[in-house]
Backbone bond lengths (Angstrom), bond angles and torsions (degrees), N, CA, C in turn:
res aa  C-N    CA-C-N  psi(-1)  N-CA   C-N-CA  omega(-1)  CA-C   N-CA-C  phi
1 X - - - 1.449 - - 1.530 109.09 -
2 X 1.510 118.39 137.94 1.374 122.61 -177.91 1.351 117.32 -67.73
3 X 1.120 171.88 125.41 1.435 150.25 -173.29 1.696 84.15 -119.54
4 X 1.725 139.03 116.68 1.293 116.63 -2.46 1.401 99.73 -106.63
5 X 1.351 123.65 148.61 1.102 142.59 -168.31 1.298 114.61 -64.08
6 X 1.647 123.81 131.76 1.410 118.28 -171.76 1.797 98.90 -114.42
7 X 1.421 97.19 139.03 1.578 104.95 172.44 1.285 113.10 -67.83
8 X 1.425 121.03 131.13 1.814 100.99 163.01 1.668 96.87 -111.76
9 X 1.365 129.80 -18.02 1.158 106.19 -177.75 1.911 106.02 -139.53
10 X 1.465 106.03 140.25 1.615 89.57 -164.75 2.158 93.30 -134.01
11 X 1.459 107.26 122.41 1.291 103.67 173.97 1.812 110.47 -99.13
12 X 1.553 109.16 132.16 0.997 105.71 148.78 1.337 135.31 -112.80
13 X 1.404 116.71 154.49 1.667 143.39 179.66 1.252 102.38 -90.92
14 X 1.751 127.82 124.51 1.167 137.93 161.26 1.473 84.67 -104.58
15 X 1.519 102.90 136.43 1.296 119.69 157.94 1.149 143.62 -115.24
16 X 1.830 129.09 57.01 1.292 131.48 -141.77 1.565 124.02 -116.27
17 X 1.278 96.51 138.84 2.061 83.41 -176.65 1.599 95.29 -122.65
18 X 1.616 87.70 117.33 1.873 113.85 165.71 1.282 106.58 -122.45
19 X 1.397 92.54 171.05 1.563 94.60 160.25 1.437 112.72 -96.70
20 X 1.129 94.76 154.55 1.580 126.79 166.74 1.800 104.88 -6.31
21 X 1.217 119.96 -80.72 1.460 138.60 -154.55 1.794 89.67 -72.09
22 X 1.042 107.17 6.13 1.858 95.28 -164.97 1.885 94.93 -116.27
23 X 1.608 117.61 -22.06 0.872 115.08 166.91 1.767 136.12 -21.25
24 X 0.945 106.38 -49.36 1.321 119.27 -153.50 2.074 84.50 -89.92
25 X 1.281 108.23 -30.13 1.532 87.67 -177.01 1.552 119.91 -93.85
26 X 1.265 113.15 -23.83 1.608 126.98 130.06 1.617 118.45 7.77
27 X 1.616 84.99 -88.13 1.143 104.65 177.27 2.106 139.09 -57.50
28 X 1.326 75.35 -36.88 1.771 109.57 152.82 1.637 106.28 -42.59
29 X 1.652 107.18 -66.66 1.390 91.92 -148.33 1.437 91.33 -106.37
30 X 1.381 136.75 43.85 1.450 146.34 -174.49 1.578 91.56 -113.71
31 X 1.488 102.64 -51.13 1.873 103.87 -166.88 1.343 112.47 -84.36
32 X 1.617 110.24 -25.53 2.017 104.38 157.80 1.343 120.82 -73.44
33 X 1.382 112.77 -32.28 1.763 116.18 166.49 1.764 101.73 -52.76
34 X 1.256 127.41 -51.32 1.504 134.75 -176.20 1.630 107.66 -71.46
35 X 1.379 114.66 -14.72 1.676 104.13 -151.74 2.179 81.15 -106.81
36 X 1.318 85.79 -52.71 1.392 104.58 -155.55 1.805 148.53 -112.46
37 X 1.181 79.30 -25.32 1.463 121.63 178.44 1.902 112.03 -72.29
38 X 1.685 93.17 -72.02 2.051 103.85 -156.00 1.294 87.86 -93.25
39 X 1.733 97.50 125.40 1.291 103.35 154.37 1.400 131.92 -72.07
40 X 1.305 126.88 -23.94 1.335 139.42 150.94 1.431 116.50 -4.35
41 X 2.016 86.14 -69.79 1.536 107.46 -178.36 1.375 126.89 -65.72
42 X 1.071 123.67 -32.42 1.261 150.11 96.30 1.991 118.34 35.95
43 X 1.183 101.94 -100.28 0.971 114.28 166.94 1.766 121.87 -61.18
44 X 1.149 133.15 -19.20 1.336 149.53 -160.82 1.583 86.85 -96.25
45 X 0.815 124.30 -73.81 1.515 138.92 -170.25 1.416 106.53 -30.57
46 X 1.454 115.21 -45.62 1.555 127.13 -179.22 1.614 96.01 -42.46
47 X 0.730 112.62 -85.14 2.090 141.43 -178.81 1.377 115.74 -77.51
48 X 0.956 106.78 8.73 2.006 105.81 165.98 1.487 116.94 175.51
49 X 1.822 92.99 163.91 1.349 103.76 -172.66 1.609 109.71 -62.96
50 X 1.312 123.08 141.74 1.916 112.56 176.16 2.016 84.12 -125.20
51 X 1.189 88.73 114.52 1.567 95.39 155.42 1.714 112.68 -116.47
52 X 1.305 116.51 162.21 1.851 113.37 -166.97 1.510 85.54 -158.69
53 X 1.264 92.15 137.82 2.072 121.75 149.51 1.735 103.61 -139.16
54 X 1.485 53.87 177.90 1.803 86.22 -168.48 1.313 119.35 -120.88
55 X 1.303 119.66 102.07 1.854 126.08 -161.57 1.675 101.92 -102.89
56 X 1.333 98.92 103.59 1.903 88.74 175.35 1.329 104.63 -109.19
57 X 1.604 100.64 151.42 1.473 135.07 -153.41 1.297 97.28 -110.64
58 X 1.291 110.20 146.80 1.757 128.83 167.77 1.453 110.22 -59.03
């Protein structure tokens, strides 16, 4: 066992409720938050896989 454990692959869940017609800009600012935006993501990327969707809610 590694003691401390390194991520190699990390999924995130957006969990958002819009409407319909707002979709598409949603989606816009989900993949610049992922592309450009989070340093988080950012940093993760160095040392692991980051895959992301987008789950919308009623």
């Amino acid at each position: 066992m590694i003691i401390p454990k390194i991520y190699n692959h990390v999924s995130i869940t957006y969990s958002i409720k819009v409407k319909e017609q707002d979709k598409p800009k949603m989606e816009k600012a989900v993949q610049l938050s992922q592309e450009k935006y989070c340093g988080v993501n950012a940093m993760f990327k160095a040392f692991a896989t980051v895959i992301y969707a987008i789950k919308y809610i009623s």
